[in-house]
Each structure stands twice: as structure tokens, then as C-alpha cells.
C-alpha positions in Angstrom: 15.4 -35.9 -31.9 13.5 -35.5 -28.5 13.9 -32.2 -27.0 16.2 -32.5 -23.7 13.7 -32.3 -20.6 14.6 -29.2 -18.3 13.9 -28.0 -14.9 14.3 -24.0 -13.9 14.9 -23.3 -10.4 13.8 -19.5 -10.2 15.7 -17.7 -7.5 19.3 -16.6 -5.9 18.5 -17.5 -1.8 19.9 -20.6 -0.2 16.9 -22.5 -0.3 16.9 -22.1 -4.1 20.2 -23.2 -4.4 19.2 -26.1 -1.7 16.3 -27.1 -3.9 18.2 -27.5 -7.1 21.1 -29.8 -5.3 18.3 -31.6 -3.7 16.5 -32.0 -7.4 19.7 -33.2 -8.7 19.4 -36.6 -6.8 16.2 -37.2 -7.9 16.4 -36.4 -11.8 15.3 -40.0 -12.5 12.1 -39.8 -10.4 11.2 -35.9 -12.2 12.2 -37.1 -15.7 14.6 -34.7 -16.3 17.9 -34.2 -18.2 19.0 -30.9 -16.8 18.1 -28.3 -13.6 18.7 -24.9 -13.9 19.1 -22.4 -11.4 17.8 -19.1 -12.9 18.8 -15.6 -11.2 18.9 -11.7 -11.8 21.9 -12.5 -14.2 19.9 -14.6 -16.5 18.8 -11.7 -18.9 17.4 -14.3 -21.3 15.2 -15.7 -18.7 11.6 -15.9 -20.9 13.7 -17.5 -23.8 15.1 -19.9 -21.1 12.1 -21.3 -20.1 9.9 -21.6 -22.9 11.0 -25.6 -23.3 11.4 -26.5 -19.7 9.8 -29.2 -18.1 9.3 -28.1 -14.4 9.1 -24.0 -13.6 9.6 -23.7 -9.9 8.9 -20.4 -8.3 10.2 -19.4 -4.6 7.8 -21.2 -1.9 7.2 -17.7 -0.6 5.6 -16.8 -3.7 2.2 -15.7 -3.5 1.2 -14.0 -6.6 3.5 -11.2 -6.9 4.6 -9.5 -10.0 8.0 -10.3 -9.7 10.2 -12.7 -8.1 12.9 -11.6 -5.8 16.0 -11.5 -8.0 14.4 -11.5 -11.4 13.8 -8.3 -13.2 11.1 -10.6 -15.3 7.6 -10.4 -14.5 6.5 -13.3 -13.5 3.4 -13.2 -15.6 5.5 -12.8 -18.9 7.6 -16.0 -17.6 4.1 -17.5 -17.6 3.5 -16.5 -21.6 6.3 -17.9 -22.9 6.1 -21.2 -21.2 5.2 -24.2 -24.0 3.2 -26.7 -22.7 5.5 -27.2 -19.7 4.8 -30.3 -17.1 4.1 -28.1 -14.1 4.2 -24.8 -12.5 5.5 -24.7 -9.3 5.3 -21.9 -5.7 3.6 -21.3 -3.2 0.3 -19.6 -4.1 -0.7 -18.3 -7.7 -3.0 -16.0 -8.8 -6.2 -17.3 -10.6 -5.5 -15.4 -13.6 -2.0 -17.0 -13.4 -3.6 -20.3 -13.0 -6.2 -19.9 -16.2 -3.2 -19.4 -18.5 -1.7 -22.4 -17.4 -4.5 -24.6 -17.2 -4.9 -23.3 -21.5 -1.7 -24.8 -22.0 -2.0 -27.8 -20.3 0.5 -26.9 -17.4 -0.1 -28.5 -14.0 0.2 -26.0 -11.1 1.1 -27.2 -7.6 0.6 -24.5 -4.9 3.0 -26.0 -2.3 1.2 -23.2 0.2 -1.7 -25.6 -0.1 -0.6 -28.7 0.7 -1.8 -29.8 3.8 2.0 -32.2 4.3 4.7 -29.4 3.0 2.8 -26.5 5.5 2.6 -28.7 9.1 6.6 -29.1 7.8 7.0 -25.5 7.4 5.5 -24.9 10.3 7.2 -26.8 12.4 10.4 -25.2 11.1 9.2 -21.7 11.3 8.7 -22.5 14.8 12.0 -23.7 15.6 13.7 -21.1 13.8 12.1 -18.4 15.4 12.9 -19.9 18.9 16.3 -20.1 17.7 16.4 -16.2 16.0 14.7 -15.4 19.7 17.8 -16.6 21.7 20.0 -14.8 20.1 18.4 -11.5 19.6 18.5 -10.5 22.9 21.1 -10.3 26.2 18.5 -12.7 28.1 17.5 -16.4 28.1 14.3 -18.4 26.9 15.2 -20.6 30.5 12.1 -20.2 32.2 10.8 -16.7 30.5 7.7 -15.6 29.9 6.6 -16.7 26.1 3.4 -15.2 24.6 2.2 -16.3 21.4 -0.4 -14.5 19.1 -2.6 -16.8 17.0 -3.5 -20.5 17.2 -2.5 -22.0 13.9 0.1 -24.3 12.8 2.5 -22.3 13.6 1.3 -21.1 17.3 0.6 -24.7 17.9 4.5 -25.7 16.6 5.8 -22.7 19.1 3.7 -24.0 21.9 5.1 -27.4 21.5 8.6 -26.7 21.1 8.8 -23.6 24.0 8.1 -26.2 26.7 11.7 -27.3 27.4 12.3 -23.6 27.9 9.7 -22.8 30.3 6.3 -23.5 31.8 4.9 -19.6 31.3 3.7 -20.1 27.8 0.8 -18.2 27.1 -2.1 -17.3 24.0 -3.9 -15.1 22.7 -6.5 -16.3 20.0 -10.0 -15.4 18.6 -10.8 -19.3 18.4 -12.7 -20.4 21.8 -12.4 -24.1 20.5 -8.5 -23.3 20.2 -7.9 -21.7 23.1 -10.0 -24.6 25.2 -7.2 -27.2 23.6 -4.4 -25.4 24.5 -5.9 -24.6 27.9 -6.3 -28.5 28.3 -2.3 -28.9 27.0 -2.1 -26.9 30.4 -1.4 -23.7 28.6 -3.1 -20.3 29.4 -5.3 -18.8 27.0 -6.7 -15.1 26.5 -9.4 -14.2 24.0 -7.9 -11.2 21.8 -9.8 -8.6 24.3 -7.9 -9.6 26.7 -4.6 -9.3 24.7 -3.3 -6.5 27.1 -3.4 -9.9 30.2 -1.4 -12.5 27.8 1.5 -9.5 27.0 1.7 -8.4 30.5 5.2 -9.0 31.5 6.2 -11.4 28.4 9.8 -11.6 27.8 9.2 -12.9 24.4 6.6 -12.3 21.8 5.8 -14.7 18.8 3.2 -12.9 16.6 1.5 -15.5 13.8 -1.4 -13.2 13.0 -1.2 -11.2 9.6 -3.3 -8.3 11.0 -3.0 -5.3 13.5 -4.4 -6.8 15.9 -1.9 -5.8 18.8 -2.7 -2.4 20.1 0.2 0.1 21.7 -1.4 0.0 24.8 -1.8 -3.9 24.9 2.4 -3.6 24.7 2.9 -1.5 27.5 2.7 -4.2 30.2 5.5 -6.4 28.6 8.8 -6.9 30.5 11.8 -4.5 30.1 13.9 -5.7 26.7 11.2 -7.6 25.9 11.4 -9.5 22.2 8.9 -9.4 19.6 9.0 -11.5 16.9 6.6 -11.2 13.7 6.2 -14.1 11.9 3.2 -13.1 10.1 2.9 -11.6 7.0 2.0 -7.9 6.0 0.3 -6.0 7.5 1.7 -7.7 10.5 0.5 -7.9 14.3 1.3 -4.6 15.1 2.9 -1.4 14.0 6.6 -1.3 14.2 6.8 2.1 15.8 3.6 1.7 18.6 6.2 -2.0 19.3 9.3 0.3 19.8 7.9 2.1 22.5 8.1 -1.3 24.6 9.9 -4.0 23.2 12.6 -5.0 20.5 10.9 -5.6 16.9 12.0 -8.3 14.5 10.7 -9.2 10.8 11.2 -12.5 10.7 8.7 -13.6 8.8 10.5 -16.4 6.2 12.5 -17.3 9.2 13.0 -21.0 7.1 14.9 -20.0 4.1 17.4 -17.7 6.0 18.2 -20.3 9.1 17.2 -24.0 8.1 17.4 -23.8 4.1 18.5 -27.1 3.1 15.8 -28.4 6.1 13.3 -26.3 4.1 14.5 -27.0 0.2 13.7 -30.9 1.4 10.3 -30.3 2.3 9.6 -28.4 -0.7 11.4 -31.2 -2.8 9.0 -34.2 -0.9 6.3 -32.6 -1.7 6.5 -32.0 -5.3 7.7 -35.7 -5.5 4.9 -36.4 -3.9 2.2 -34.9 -5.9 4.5 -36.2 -9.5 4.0 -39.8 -8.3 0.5 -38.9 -7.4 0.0 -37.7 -10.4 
């Protein structure tokens, strides 16, 4: 008798749940009989996923020794999978991705798919727009907006912020960047001249995952000022040099917390994509 073909959802947040609703509709496309969604409460989680078909790991996952909401290590998940179809998250480890490749597994690193991340940035963008609004007594209609870093997401903020307000400025290390967003009619500051594109910013977006944002450089922004860090540890700046000047925010993994079931889709087209590619 075949072995019934499964598919492990690993996670507790809404996007997880999202994911697995949205996995559902398409069982006949992924070849699968069942879709599990696996939390902290499975305690047999490595039995549980030595037969599965499909492993999918959070799309925040980058490597880390555990997932959030499974005591498990991820790595022993890892040994007790059987020859699985594919391994799925956001960026693995190329230890992680030696094992796999032993046992025939196929690993897609959704972080490094060119489609999924212009989607994710685009919603990272509009959620933290959206997360900017309400964390403060002001408005976005015509405010100062600074932005920090000229990637997908800076260039999604950029797009988006116009309807708000004309005073959208940037501060990037890229001199080819900044010349296309000063030619989108957007004013651009090299990173030495951080202290000009904060001075008197209502609202901050930082997408840079380094301390590049000095104390100092803060001290010109406008009274009740947002700051928003979208970027990964070790962040733009120090939370207690931001303090001094202007309201600090995590909210980095804005998508899963405000638009999940936007951002299980995109997750779920993607690994569609790169089955049928397969």
C-alpha cells in the first residue's frame, strides 16, 4: 500500500495558519493527501515528519536553531526527515542544505526568489505605512517621510508615500540609487549626510540592518517624530540613542502580523511556482 503523501506546516502565527488553508486548495497541484499544521503542542514533532512530503518552515526563517513555537531544533527535524520532496523557508544554512541534498530533498529558500521578495516588499511597505498612522497622534497628510536604504523595500515606501505627501526623502550609500530616486523627483542624501535627510522628519522608515543612524543624526527630527525599523538585527540604530528624539518601533516582520493571508499567498505562489518548475 503507498504511503499517504503529507505536508507539515511548521508554525502557530497567522500566516502559518493562512499558508495551510491556502495549501488546502491546491492539494491536487502539490500531490498531497494531507497538510498539517505543526506547533509547540506537537511533542512528537521529529516522528511526525519523518514521512512527509513537503516540510515548510516559517518564511522568516533564516537558519536559526529553532523555530518560533517549536521546542525542536530545527536541525534534528532535518535528521529525521526520509527522503522528503522538499524543504521549505526562507533562508537555510549550508550545513542544513548538505544534509538535505544527501537525501535527495529539494530546498526552496523563498528569501531567494527574486518573485516572492518584490511581493514581500511591497507588502512590507504598505504595512509599515499603515503601522505608521496609527502609532502616533499625527497624520502621514503631507509630513515629512525619510527613508533609510534603497532596496526593495525603500523603493516600495517611496512609491506608495506619494499620496501622502511630496517631502519624501533618502538616505543611501548607492550614488546610482540615489540618482534614480532623485530623477523620480525625490531628494537623496548620501549616508554622511544622514543628519540633512532626518532633519525635521515626522516619520522614519529604516530598511538598513546596521547601525548606521548615529544619536546625533536624530536630534534634528520633528517633535513626536516616528521611527520605524524594518530591518533586521542589529537594526539602524540603537533603541535608546532613538528615544532621546523620536518614538521607536520593531516592526520588522510587519507582513505576517498585519496582511497574513496577503502574505501566506505569496508564499504559496511561489512554491507552486518552483513545483511546476520543477
Amino acid at each position: 500500500m503507498d504511503m499517504k503523501k503529507e505536508i507539515i506546516v511548521l508554525g502557530s502565527d497567522k500566516r502559518s495558519c493562512y499558508l495551510k488553508e491556502e495549501l488546502e486548495r491546491e492539494t491536487g497541484a502539490l500531490g498531497a493527501d494531507h497538510i498539517f499544521l505543526m506547533d509547540k503542542s506537537s511533542a512528537k514533532a521529529a516522528e511526525s515528519v519523518k514521512h512527509c512530503h513537503m516540510l515548510i518552515l516559517p518564511v522568516n526563517y533564516m537558519g536559526e536553531r529553532c523555530v518560533k513555537g517549536c521546542e525542536i531544533p530545527v536541525d534534528d527535524l532535518l535528521d529525521s526527515l526520509n527522503s522528503c520532496g522538499y524543504l521549505v523557508g526562507g533562508l537555510f544554512t549550508q550545513k542544513q542544505k548538505e544534509v538535505c541534498s544527501a537525501k535527495g530533498i529539494r530546498v526552496l529558500e523563498l528569501l531567494k526568489d527574486e518573485a516572492f521578495n518584490s511581493k514581500n516588499a511591497y507588502l512590507t511597505a504598505e504595512s509599515a505605512i499603515g503601522y505608521a498612522i496609527t502609532a502616533g497622534d499625527g497624520s502621514m497628510l503631507g509630513s515629512t517621510c525619510t527613508i533609510i536604504g534603497s532596496g526593495r523595500i525603500a523603493k516600495a515606501l517611496a512609491h506608495l508615500l506619494r499620496p501622502f505627501t511630496p517631502m519624501i526623502r533618502v538616505a543611501a550609500r548607492s550614488e546610482p540609487e540615489r540618482t534614480r530616486f532623485e530623477m523620480e523627483g525625490i531628494c537623496s542624501y548620501p549616508i554622511c549626510e544622514m543628519s540633512w535627510a532626518l532633519y525635521g522628519a515626522h516619520y522614519v522608515f529604516n530598511t538598513v540592518p546596521e547601525p548606521i543612524i548615529t544619536k546625533d543624526a536624530l536630534r534634528g527630527v520633528s517633535k513626536g517624530c516616528i521611527y520605524l525599523e524594518l530591518a533586521s538585527a542589529p537594526y539602524g540604530c540603537k533603541k535608546e540613542d532613538c528615544e532621546t528624539y523620536a518614538q521607536w518601533h520593531l516592526a520588522s516582520g510587519l507582513p505576517a502580523k498585519i496582511c497574513p493571508r496577503a502574505a501566506a499567498h505569496a508564499a504559496v505562489e511561489c512554491i507552486l511556482n518552483r513545483i511546476e518548475g520543477d
